[in-house]
C-alpha atoms as a printed R data frame, in Angstrom:
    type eleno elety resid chain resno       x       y       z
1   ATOM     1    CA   UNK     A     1 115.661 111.403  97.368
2   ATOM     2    CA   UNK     A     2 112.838 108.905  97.818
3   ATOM     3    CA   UNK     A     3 109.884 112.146  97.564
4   ATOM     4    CA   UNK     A     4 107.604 109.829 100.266
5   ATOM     5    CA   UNK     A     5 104.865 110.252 100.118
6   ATOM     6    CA   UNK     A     6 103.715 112.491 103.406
7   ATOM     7    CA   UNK     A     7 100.607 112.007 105.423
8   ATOM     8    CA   UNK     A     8  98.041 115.782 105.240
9   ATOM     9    CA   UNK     A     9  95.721 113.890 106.708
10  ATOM    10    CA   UNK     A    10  94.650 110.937 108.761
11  ATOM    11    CA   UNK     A    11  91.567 111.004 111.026
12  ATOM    12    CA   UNK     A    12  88.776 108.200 111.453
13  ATOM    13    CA   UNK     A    13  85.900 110.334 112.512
14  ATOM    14    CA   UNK     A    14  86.556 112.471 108.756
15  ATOM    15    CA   UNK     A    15  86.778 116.428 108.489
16  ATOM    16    CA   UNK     A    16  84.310 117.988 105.586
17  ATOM    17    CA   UNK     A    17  86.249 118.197 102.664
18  ATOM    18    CA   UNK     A    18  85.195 121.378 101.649
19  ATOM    19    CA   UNK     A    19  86.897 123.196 104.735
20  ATOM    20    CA   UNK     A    20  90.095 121.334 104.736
21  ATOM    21    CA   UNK     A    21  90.407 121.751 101.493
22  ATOM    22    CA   UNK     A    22  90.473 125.419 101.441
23  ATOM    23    CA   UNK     A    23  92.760 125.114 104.532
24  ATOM    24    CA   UNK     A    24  95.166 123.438 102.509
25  ATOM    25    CA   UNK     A    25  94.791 124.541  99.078
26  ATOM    26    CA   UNK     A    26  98.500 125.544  98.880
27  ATOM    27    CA   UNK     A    27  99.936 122.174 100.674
28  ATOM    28    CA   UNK     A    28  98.413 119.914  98.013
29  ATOM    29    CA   UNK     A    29  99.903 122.508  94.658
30  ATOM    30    CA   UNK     A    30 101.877 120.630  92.022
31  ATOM    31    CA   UNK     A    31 101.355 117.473  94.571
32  ATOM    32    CA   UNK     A    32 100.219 114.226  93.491
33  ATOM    33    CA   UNK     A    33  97.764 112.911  95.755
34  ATOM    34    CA   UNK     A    34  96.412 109.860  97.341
35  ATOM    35    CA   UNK     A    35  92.813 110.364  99.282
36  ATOM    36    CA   UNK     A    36  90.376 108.191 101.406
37  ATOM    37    CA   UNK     A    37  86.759 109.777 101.460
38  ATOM    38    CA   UNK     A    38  82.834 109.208 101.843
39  ATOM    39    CA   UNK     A    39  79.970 110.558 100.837
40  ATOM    40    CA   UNK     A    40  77.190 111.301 103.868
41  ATOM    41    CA   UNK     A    41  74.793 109.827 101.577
42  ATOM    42    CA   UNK     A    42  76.410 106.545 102.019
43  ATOM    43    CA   UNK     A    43  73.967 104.115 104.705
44  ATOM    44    CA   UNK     A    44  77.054 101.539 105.017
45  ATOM    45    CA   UNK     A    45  80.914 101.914 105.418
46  ATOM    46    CA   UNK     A    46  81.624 102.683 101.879
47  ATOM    47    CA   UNK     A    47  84.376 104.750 100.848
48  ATOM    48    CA   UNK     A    48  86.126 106.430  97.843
49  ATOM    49    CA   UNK     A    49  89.740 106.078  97.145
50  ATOM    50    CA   UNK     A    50  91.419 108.078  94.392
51  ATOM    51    CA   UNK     A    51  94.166 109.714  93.594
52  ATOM    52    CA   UNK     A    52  95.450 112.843  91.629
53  ATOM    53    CA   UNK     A    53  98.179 112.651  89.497
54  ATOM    54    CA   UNK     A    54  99.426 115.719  87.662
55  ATOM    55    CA   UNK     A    55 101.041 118.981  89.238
56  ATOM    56    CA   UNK     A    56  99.575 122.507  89.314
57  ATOM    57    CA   UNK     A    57  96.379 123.009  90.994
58  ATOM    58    CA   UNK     A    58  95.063 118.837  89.979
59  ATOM    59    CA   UNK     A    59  94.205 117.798  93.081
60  ATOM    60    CA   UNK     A    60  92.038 121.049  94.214
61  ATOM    61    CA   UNK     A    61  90.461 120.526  91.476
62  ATOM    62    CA   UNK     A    62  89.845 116.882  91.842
63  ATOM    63    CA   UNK     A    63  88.721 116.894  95.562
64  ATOM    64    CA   UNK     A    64  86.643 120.135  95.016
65  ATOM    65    CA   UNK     A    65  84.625 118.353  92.193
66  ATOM    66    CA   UNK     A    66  83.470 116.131  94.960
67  ATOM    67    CA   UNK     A    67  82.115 119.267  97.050
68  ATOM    68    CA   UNK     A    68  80.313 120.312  93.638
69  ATOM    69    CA   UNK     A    69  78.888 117.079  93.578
70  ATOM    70    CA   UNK     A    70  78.074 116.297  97.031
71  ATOM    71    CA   UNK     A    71  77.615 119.593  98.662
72  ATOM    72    CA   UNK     A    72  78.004 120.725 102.651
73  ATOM    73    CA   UNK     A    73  77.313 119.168 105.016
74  ATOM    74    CA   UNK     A    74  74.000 119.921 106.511
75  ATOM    75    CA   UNK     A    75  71.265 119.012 109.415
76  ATOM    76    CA   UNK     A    76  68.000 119.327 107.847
77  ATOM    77    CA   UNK     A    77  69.597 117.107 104.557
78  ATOM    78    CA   UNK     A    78  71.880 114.151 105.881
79  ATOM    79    CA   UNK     A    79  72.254 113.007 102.591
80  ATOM    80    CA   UNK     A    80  73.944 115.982 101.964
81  ATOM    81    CA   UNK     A    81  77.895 116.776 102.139
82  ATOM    82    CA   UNK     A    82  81.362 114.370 101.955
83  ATOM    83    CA   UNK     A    83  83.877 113.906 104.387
84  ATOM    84    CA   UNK     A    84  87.600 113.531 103.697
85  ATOM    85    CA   UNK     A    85  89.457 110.987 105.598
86  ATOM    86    CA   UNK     A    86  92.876 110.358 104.452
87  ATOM    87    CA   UNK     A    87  95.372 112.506 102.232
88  ATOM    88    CA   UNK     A    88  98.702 111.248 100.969
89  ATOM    89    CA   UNK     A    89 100.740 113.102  98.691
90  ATOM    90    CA   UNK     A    90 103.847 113.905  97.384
91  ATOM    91    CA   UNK     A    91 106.165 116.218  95.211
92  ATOM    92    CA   UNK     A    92 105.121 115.949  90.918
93  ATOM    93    CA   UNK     A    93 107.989 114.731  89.286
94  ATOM    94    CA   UNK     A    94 108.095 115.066  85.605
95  ATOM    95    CA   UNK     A    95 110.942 112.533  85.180
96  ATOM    96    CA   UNK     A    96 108.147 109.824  86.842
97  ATOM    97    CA   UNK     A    97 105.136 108.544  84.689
98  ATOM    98    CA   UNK     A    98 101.462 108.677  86.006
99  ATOM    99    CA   UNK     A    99 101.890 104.528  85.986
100 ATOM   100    CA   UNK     A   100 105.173 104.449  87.796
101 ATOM   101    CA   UNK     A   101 103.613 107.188  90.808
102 ATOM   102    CA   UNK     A   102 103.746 106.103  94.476
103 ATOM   103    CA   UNK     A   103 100.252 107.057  94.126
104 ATOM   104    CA   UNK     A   104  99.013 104.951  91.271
105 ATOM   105    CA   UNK     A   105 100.862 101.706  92.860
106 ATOM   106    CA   UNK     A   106  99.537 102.617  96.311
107 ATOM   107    CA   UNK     A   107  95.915 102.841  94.361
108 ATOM   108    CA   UNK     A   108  96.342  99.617  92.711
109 ATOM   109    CA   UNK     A   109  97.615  97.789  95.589
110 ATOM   110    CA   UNK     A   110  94.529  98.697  97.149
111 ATOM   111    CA   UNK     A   111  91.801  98.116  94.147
112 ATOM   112    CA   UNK     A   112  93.477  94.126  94.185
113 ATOM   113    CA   UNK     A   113  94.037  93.805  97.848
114 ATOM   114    CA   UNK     A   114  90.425  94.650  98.629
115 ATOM   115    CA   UNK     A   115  88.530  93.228  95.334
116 ATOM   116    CA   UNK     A   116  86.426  91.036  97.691
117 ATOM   117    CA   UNK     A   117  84.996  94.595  99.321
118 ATOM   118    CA   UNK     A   118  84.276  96.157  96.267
119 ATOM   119    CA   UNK     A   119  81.080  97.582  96.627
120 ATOM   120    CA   UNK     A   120  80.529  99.144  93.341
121 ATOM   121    CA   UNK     A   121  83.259  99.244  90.741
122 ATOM   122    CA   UNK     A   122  86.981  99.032  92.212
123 ATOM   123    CA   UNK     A   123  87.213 102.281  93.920
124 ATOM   124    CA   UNK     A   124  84.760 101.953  96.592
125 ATOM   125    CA   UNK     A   125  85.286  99.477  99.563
126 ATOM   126    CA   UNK     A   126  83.075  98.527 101.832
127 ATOM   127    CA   UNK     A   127  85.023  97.846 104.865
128 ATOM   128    CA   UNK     A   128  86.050  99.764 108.175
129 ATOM   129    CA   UNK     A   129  87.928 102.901 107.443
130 ATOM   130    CA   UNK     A   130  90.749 100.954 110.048
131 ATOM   131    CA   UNK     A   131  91.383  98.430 107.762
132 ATOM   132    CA   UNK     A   132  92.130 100.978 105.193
133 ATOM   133    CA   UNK     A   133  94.579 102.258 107.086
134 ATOM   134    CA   UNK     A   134  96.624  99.608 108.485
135 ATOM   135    CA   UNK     A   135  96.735  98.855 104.954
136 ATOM   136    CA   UNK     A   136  98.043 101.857 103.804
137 ATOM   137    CA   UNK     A   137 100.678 102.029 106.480
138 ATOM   138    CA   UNK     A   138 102.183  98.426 105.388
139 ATOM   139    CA   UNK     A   139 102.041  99.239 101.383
140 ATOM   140    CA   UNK     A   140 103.587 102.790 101.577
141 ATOM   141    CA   UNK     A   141 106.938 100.840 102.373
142 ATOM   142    CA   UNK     A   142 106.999  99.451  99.375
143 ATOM   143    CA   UNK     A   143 105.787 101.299  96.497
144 ATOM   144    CA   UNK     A   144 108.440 103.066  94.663
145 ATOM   145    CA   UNK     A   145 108.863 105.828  92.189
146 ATOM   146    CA   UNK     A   146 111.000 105.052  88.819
147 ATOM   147    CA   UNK     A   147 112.179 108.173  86.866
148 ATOM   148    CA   UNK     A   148 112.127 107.854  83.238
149 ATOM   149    CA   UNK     A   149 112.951 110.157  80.387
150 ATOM   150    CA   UNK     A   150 110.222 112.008  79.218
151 ATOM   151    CA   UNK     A   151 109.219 114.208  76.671
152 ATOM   152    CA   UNK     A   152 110.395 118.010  76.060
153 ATOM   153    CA   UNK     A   153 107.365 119.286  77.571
154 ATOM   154    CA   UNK     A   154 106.118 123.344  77.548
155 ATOM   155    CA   UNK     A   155 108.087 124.143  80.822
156 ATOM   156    CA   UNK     A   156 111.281 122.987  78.641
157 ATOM   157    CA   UNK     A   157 110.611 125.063  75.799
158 ATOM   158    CA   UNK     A   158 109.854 127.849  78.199
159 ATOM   159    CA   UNK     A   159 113.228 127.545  79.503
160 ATOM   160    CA   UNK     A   160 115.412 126.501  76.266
161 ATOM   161    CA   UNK     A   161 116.073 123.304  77.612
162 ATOM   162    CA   UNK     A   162 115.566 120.051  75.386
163 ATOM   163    CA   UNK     A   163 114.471 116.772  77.074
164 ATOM   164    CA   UNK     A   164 117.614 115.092  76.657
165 ATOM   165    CA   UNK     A   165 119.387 118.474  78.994
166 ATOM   166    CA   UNK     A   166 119.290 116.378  82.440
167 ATOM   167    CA   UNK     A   167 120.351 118.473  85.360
168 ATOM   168    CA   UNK     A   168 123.825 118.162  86.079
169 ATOM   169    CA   UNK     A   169 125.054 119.535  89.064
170 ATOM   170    CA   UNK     A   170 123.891 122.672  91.534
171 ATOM   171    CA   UNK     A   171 126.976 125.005  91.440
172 ATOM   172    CA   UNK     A   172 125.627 127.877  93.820
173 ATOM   173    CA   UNK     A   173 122.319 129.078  95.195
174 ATOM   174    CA   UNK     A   174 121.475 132.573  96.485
175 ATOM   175    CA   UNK     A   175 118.217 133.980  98.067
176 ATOM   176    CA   UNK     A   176 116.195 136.939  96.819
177 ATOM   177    CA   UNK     A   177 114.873 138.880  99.647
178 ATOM   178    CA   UNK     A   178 111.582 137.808 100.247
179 ATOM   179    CA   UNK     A   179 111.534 135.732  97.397
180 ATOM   180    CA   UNK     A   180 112.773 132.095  96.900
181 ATOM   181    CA   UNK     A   181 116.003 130.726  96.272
182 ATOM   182    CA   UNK     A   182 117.832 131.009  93.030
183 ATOM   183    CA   UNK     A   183 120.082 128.136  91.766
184 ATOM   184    CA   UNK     A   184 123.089 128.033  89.056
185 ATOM   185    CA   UNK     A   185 122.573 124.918  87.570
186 ATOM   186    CA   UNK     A   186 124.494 123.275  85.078
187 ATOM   187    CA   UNK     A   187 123.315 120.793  83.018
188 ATOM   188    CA   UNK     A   188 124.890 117.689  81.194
189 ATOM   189    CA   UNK     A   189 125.188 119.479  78.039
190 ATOM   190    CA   UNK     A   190 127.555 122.413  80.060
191 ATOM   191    CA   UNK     A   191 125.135 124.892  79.578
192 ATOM   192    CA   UNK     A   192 124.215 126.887  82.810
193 ATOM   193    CA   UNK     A   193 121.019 128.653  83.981
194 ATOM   194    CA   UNK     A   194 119.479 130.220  86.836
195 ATOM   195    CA   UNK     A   195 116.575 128.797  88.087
196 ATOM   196    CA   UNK     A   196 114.023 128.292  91.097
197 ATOM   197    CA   UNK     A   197 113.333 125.085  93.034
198 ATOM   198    CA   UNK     A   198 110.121 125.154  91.133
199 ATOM   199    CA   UNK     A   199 111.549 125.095  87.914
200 ATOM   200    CA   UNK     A   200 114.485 122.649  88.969
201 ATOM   201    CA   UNK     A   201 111.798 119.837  89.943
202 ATOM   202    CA   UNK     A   202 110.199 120.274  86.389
203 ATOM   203    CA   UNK     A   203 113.943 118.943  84.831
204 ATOM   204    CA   UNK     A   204 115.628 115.306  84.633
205 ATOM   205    CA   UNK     A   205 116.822 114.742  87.658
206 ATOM   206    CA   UNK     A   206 115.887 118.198  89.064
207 ATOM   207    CA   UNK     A   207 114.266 117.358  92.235
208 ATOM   208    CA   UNK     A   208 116.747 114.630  93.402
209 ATOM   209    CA   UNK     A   209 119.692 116.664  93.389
210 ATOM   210    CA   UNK     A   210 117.883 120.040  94.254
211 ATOM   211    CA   UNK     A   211 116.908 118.197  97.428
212 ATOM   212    CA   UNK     A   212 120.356 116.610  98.393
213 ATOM   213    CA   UNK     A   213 121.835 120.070  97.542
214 ATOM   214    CA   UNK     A   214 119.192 121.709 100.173
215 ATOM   215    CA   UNK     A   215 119.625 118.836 102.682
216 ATOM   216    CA   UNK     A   216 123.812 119.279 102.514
217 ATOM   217    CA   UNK     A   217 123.583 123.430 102.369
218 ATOM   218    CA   UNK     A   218 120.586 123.526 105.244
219 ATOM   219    CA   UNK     A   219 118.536 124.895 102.822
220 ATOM   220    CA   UNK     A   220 114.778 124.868 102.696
């Protein structure tokens, strides 16, 4: 699978970060994320791009150091409070390096397609947030994701499963009521283990053939 990168957000007028944020605390969990976003204190068009790339709870934390830095919103302080206009993200891979991320290239694309905006250091532009995003639109098609072997990390050891131990195959899956769905995986070694779709993305080649087993069984 290609994990695109899917659009959370998009609006021109901005939403305060702090309330979509808490909105959407659990869409944007073990993501990596690309965001567009300005400070109120700002006089001219000048906004932040950044991006987030590790799993787990990274990218709250990254947007919600903005809010701890900027504050609300409010009417008797303009200067007050940050706005979020864009979020991009997509599923943390483990088999992909930070440098190899849709998000990173997407990032960089940016930083040298807009140096002549810069307004100060590379990650603030001053330009119209539309020309950010007709941007974005075109370079999305062609940033890619390379997976790479990496190295036996905690979640491995956790498991018993060495770095080398790519996934294999999917041999069955079975649902636990109320609870997510459990796969028997085997691996390249032959050994076999149960494990859930959040576990099967942290392995070599987890996520790709977790996802074309889902998309063939009509799984989600």
């Amino acid at each position: 699978m290609n994990n695109n990168l899917k659009e959370l957000l998009k609006n021109k007028k901005g939403v305060e970060l702090k309330t979509w944020l808490e909105r959407n605390k659990e869409k944007i969990k073990d993501k990596r994320i690309f965001y567009v976003l300005k400070a109120n204190l700002e006089k001219e068009d000048v906004y932040k791009i950044g991006i987030s790339e590790r799993g787990g709870t990274s990218a709250y934390g990254r947007l919600n150091d903005y809010y701890h830095f900027y504050g609300t919103s409010s009417k008797t302080n303009p200067c007050k409070g940050v706005k979020l206009y864009l979020v991009l993200a997509n599923t943390y891979n483990v088999d992909v390096n930070a440098s190899d991320s849709k998000v990173r290239k997407l990032e960089t694309l940016l930083k040298r397609d807009f140096k002549e905006f810069r307004a100060r250091g590379e990650e603030r532009l001053n330009t119209s947030i539309d020309s950010i995003f007709e941007y974005l639109q075109k370079a999305n098609l062609i940033v890619t994701e390379t997976e790479k072997p990496v190295r036996e990390t905690p979640r491995l050891k956790e498991l018993n499963i060495g770095s080398n131990d790519a996934v294999n195959k999917i041999i069955s899956s079975s649902k636990l009521r109320n609870g997510p769905y459990i796969y028997e995986v085997e691996f390249k070694n032959k050994t076999k283990k149960k494990l859930t779709y959040d576990q099967l993305i942290g392995m070599r080649n987890g996520k790709r053939i977790a996802d074309e087993y889902n998309i063939t069984h009509q799984q989600k």
